[in-house]
The first five atom37 places (N, CA, C, CB, O) and aatype in JSON, in Angstrom:
{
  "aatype": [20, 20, 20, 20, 20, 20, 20, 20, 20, 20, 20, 20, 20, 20, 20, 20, 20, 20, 20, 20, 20, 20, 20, 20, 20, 20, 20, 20, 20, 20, 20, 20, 20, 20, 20, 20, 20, 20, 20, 20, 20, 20, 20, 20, 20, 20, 20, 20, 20, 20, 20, 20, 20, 20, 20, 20, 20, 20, 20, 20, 20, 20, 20, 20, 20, 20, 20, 20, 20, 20, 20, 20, 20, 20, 20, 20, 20, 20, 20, 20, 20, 20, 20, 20, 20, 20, 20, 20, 20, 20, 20, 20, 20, 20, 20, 20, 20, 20, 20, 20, 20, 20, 20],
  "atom_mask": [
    [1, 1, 1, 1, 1],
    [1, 1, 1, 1, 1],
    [1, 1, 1, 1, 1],
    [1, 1, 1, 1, 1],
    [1, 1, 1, 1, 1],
    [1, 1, 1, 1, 1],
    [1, 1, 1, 1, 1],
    [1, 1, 1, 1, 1],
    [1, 1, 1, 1, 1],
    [1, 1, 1, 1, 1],
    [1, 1, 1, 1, 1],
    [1, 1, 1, 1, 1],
    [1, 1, 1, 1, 1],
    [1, 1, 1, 1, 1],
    [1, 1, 1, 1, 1],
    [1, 1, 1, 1, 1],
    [1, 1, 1, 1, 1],
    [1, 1, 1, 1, 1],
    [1, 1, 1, 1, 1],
    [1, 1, 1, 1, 1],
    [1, 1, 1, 1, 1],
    [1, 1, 1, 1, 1],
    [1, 1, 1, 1, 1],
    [1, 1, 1, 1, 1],
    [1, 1, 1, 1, 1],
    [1, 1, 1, 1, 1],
    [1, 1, 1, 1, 1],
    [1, 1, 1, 1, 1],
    [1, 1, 1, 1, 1],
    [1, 1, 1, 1, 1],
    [1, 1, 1, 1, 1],
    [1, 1, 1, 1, 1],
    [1, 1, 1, 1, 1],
    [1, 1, 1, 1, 1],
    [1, 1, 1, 1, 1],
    [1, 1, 1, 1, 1],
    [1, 1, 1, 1, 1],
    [1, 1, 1, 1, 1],
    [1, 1, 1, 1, 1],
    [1, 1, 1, 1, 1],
    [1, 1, 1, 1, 1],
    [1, 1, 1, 1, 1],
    [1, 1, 1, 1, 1],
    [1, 1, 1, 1, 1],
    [1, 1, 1, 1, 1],
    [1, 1, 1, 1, 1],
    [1, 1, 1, 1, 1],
    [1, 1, 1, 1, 1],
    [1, 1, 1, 1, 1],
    [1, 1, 1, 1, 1],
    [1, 1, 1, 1, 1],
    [1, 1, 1, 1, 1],
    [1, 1, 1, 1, 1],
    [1, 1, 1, 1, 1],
    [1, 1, 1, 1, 1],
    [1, 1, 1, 1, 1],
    [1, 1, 1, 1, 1],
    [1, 1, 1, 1, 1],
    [1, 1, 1, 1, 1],
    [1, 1, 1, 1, 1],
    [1, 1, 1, 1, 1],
    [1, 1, 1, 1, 1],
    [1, 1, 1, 1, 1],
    [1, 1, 1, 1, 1],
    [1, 1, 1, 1, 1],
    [1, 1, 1, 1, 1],
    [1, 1, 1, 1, 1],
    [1, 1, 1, 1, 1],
    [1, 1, 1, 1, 1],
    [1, 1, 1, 1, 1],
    [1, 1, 1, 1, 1],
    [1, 1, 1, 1, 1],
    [1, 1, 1, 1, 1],
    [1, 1, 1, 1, 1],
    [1, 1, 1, 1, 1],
    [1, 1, 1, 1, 1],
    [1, 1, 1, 1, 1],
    [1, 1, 1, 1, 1],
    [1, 1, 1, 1, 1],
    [1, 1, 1, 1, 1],
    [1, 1, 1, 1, 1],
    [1, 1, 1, 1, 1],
    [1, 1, 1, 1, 1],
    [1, 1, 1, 1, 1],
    [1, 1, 1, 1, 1],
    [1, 1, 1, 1, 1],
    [1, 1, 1, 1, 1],
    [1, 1, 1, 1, 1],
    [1, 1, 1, 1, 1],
    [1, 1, 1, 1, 1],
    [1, 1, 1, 1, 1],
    [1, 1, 1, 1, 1],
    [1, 1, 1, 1, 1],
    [1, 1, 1, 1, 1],
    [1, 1, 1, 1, 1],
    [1, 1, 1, 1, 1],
    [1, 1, 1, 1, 1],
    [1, 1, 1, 1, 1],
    [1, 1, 1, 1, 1],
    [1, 1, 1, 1, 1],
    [1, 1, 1, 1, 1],
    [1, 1, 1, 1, 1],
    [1, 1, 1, 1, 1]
  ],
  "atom_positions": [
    [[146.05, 70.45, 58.05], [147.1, 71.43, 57.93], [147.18, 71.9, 56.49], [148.45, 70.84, 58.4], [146.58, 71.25, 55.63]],
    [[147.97, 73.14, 56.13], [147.3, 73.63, 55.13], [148.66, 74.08, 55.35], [145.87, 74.38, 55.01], [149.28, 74.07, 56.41]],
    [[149.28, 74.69, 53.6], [150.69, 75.49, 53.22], [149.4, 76.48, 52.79], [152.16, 74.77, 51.82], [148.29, 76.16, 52.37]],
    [[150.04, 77.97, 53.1], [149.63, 79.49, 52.42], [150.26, 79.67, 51.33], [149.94, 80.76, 53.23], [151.38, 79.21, 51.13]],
    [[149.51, 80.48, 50.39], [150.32, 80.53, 49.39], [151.86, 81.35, 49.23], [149.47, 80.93, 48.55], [152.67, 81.31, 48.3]],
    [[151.88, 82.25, 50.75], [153.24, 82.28, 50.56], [154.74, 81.14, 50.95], [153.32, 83.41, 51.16], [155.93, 81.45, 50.93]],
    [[154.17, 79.9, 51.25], [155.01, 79.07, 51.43], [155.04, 79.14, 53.06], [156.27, 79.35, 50.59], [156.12, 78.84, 53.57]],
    [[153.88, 79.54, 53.99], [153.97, 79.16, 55.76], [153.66, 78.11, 56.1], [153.18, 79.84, 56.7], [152.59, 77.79, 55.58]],
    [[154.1, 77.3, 56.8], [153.3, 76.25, 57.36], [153.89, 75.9, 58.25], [152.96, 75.23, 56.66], [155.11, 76.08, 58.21]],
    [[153.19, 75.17, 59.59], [151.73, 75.14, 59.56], [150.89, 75.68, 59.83], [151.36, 74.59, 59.86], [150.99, 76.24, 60.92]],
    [[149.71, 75.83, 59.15], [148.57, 76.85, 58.91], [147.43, 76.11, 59.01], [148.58, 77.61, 57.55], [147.25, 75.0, 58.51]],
    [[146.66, 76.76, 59.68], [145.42, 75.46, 59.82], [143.95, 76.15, 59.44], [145.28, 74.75, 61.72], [143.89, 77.34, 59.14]],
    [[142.9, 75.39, 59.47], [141.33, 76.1, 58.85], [141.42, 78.18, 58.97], [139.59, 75.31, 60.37], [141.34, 79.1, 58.16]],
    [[141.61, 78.04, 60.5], [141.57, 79.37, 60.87], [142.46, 80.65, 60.62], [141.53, 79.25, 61.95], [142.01, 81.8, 60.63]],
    [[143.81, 80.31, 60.38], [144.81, 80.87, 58.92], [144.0, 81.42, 57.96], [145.65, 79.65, 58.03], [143.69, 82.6, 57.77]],
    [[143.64, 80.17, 57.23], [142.09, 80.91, 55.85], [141.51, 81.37, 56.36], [140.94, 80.15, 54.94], [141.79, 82.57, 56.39]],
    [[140.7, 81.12, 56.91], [139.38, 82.23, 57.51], [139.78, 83.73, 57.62], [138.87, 81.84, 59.19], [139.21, 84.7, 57.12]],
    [[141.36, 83.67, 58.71], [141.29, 84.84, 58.83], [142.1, 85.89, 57.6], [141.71, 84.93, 60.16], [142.02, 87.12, 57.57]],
    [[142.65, 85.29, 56.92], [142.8, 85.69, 55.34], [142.15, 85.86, 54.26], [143.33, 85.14, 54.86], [142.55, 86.45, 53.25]],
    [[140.99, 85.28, 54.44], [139.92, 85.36, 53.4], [138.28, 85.23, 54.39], [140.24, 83.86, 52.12], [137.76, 84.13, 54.54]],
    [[137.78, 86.25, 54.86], [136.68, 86.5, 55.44], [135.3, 85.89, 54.4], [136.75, 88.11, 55.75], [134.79, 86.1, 53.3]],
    [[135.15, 85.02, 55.62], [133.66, 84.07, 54.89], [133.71, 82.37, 54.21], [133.14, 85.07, 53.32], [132.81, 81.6, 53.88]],
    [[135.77, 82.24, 54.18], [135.44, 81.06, 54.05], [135.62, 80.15, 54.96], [135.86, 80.71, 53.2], [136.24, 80.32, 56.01]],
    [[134.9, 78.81, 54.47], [134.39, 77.74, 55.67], [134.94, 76.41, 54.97], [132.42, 77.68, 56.0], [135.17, 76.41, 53.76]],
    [[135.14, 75.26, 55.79], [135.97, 74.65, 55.52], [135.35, 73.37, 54.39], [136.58, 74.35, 56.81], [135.95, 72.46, 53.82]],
    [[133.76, 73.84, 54.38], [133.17, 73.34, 53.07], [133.41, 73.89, 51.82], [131.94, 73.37, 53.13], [133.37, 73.16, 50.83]],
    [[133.66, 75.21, 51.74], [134.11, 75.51, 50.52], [135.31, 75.13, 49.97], [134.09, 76.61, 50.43], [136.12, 74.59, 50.73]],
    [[135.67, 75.35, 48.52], [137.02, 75.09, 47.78], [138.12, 76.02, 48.78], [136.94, 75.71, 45.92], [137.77, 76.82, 49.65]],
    [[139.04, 75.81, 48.53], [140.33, 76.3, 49.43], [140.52, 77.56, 47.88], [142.07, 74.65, 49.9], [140.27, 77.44, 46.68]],
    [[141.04, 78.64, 48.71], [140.94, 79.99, 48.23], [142.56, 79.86, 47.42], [140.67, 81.32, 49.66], [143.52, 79.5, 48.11]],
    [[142.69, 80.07, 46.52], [143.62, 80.51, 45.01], [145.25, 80.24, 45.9], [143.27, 82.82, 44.22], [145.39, 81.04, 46.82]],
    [[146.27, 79.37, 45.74], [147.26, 79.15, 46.19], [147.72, 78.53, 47.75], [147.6, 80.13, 45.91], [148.86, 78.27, 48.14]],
    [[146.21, 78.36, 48.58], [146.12, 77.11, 49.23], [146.69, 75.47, 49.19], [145.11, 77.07, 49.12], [146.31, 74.72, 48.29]],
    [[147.21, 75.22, 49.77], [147.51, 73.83, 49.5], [147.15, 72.96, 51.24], [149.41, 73.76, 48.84], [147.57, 73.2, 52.37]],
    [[146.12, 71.84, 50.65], [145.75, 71.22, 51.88], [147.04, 69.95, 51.93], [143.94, 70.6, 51.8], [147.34, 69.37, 50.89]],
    [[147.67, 69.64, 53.11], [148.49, 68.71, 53.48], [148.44, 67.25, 53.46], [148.66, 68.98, 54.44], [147.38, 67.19, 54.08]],
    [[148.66, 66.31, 53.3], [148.17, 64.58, 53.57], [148.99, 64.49, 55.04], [148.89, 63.1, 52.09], [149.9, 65.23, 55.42]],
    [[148.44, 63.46, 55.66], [149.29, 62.75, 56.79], [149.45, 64.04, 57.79], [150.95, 62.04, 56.18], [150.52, 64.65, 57.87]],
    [[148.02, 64.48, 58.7], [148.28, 65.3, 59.28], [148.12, 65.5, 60.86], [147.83, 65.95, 58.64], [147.88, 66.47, 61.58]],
    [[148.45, 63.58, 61.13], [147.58, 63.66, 62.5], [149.57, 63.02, 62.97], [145.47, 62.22, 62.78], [150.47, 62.31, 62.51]],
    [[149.32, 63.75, 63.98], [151.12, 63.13, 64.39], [151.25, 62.22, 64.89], [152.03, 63.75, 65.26], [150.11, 61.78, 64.99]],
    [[152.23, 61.22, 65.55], [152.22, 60.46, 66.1], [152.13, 60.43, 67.42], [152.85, 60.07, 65.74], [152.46, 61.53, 67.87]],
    [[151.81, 59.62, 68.31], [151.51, 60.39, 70.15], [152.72, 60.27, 70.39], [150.46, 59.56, 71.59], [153.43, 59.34, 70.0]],
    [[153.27, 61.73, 71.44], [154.1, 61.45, 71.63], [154.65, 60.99, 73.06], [154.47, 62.18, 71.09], [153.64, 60.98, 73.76]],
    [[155.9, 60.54, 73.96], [155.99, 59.63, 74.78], [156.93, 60.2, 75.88], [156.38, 58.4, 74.12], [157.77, 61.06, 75.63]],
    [[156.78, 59.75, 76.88], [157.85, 59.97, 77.78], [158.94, 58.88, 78.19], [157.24, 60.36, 78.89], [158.73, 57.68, 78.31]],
    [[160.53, 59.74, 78.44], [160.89, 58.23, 78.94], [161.52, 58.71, 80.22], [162.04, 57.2, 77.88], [162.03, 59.82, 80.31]],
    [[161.45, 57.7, 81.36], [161.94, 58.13, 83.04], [163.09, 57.25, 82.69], [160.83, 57.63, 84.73], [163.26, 56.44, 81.78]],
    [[164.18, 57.85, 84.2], [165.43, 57.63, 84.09], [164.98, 55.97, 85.28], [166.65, 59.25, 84.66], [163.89, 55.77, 85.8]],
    [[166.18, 55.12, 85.37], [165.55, 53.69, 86.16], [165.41, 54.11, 87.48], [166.56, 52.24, 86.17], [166.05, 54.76, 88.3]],
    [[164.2, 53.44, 87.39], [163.55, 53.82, 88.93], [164.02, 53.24, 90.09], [162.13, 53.48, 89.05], [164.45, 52.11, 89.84]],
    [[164.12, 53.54, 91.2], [164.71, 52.71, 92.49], [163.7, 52.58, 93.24], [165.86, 53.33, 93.36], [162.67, 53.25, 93.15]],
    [[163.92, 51.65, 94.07], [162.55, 50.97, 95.17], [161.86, 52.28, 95.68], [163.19, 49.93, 96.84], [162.04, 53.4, 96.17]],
    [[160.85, 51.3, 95.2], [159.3, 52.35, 95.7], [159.04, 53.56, 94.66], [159.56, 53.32, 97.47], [157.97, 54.16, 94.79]],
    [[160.06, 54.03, 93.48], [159.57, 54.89, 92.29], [158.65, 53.73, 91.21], [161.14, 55.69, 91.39], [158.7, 52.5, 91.09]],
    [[157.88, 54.76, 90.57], [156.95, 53.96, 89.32], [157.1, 55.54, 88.39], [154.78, 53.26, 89.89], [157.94, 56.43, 88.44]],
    [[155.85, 55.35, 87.58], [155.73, 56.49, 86.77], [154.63, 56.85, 87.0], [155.92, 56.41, 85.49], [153.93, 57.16, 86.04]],
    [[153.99, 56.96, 88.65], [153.17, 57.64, 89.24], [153.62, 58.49, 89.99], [152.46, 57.05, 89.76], [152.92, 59.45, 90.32]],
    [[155.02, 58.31, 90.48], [154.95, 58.84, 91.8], [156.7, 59.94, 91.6], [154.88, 57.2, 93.26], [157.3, 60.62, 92.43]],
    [[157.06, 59.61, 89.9], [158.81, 60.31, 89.11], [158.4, 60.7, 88.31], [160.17, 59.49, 88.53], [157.65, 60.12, 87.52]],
    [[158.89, 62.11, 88.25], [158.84, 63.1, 87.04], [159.91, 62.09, 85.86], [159.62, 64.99, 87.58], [160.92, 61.44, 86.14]],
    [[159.35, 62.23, 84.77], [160.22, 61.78, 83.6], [161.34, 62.39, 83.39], [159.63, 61.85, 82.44], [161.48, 63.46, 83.98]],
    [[162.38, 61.94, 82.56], [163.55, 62.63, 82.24], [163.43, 63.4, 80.75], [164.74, 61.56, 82.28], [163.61, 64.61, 80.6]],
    [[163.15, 62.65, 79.89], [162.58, 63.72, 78.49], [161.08, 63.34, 78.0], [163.69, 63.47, 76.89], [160.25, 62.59, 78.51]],
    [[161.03, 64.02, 77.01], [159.5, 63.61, 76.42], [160.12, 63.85, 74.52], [157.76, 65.16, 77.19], [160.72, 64.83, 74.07]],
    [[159.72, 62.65, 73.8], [159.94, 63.05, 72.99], [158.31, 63.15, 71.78], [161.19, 62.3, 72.8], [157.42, 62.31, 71.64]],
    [[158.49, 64.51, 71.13], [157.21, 64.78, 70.4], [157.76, 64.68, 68.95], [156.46, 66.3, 70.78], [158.88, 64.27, 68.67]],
    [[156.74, 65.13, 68.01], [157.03, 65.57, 66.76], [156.29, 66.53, 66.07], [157.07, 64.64, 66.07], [155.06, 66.67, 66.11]],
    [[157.35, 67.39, 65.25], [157.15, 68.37, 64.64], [156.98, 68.0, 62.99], [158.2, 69.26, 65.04], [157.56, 67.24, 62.21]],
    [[155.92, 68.9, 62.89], [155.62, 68.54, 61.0], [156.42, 69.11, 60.43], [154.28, 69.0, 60.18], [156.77, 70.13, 61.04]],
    [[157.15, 68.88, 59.06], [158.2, 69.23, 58.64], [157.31, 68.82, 56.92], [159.73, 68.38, 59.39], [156.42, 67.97, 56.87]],
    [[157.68, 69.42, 55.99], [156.77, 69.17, 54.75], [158.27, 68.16, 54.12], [156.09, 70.99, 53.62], [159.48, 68.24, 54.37]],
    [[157.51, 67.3, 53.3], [158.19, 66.35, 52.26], [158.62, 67.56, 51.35], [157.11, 65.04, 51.45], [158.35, 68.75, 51.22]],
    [[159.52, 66.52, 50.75], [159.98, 67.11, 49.18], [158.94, 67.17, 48.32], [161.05, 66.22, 48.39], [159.25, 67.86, 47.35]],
    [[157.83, 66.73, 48.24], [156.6, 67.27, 47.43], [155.84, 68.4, 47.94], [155.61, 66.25, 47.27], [154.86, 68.88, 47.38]],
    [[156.37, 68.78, 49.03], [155.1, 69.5, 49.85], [153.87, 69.23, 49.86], [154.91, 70.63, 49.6], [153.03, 70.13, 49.74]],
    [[153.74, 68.71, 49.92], [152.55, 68.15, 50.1], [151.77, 67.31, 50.74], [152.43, 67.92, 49.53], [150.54, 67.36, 50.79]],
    [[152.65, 66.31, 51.39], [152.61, 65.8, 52.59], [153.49, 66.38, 54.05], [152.95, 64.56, 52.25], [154.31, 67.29, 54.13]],
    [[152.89, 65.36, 55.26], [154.1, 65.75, 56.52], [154.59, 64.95, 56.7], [153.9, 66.18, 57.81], [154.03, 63.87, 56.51]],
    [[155.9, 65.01, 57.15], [156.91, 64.03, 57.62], [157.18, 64.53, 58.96], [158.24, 63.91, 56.7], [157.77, 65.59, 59.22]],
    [[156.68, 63.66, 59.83], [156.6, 63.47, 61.25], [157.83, 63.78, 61.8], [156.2, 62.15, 61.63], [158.26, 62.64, 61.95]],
    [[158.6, 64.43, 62.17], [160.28, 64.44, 63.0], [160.44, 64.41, 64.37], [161.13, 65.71, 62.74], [160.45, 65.51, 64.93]],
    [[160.65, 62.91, 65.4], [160.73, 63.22, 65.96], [161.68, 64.39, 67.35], [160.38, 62.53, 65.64], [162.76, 64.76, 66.89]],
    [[161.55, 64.67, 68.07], [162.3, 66.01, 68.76], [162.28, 65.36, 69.95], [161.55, 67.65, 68.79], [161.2, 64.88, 70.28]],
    [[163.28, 65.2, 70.72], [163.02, 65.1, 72.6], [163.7, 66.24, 73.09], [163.78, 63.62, 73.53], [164.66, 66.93, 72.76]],
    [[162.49, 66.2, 74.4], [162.44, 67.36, 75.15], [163.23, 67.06, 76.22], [161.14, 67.81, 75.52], [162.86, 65.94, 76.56]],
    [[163.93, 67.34, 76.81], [164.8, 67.2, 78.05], [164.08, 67.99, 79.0], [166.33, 67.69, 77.91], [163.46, 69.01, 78.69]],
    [[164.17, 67.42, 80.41], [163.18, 67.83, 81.72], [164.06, 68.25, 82.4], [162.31, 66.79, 82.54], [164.89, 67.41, 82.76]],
    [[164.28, 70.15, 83.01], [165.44, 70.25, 84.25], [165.01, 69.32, 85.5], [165.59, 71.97, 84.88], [163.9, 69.04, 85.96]],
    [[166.38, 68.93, 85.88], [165.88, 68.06, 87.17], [166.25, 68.91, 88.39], [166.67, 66.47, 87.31], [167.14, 69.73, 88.17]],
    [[165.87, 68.89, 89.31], [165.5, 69.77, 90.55], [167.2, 69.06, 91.39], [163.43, 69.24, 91.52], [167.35, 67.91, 91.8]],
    [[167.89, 69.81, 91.41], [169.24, 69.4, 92.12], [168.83, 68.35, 93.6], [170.15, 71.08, 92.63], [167.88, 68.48, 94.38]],
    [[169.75, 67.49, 93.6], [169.6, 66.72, 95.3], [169.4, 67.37, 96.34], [170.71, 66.03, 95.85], [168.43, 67.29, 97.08]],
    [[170.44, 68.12, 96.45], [170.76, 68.95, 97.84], [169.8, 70.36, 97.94], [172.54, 69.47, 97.83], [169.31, 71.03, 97.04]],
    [[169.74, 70.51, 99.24], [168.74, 71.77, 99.6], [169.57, 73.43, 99.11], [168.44, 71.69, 101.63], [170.71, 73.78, 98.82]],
    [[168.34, 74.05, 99.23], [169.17, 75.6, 98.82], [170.27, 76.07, 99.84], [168.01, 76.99, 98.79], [170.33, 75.58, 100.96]],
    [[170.93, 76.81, 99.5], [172.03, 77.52, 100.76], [171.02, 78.22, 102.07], [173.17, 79.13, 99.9], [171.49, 78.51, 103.17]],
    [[169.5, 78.41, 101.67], [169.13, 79.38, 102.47], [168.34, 78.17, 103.57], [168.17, 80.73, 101.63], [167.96, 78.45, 104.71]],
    [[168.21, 76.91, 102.97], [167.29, 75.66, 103.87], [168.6, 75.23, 104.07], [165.98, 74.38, 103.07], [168.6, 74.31, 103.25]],
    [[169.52, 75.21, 104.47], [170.65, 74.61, 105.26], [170.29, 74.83, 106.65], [172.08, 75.23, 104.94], [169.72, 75.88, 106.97]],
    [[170.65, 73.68, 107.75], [170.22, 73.71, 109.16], [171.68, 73.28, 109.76], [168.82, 72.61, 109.57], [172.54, 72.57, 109.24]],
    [[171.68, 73.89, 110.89], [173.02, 73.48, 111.58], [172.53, 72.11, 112.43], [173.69, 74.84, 112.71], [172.59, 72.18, 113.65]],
    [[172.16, 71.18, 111.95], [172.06, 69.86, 112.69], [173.56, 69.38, 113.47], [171.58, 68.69, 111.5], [173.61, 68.32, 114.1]]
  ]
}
């Protein structure tokens, strides 16, 4: 990951490239580039709500997922991992008004 020199990030090999035609990621980084430390994130995870007989986490959608977003240190210069959870809509119990049956 890479800061532009106008202060974007995150910006990655192909950012440069397409800002500066011809460079490759063997060359020096082009005039106000800054390459990042710590740029591989952490995996991120799901968590399911408690399962009842006969659910696993084969057979139940999860309830959130939480990931992380790179966020630059106070040096800029590194990333600081943040994690974020995602909340999953859950599909209501009951059927639509239009699958209602007069049983």
């Amino acid at each position: 990951m890479f800061i532009s020199p106008t202060g974007e990030f995150p910006q990655y090999s192909g950012d440069i490239e397409r800002s500066h035609k011809g460079w490759t990621e063997d060359k020096p980084l082009p005039s106000g580039w800054v390459k990042v430390t710590n740029d591989i994130p952490p995996a991120s995870f799901f968590i399911w709500a408690e399962f009842e007989e006969g659910q696993n986490e084969d057979n139940t959608a999860p309830i959130n997922e939480t990931i992380y977003k790179p966020t630059l240190d106070e040096s800029k210069s590194a990333v600081v991992w943040v994690p974020v959870t995602v909340k999953f809509v859950q599909e209501p119990d009951h059927k639509h008004p239009h699958q209602l049956t007069n049983d």
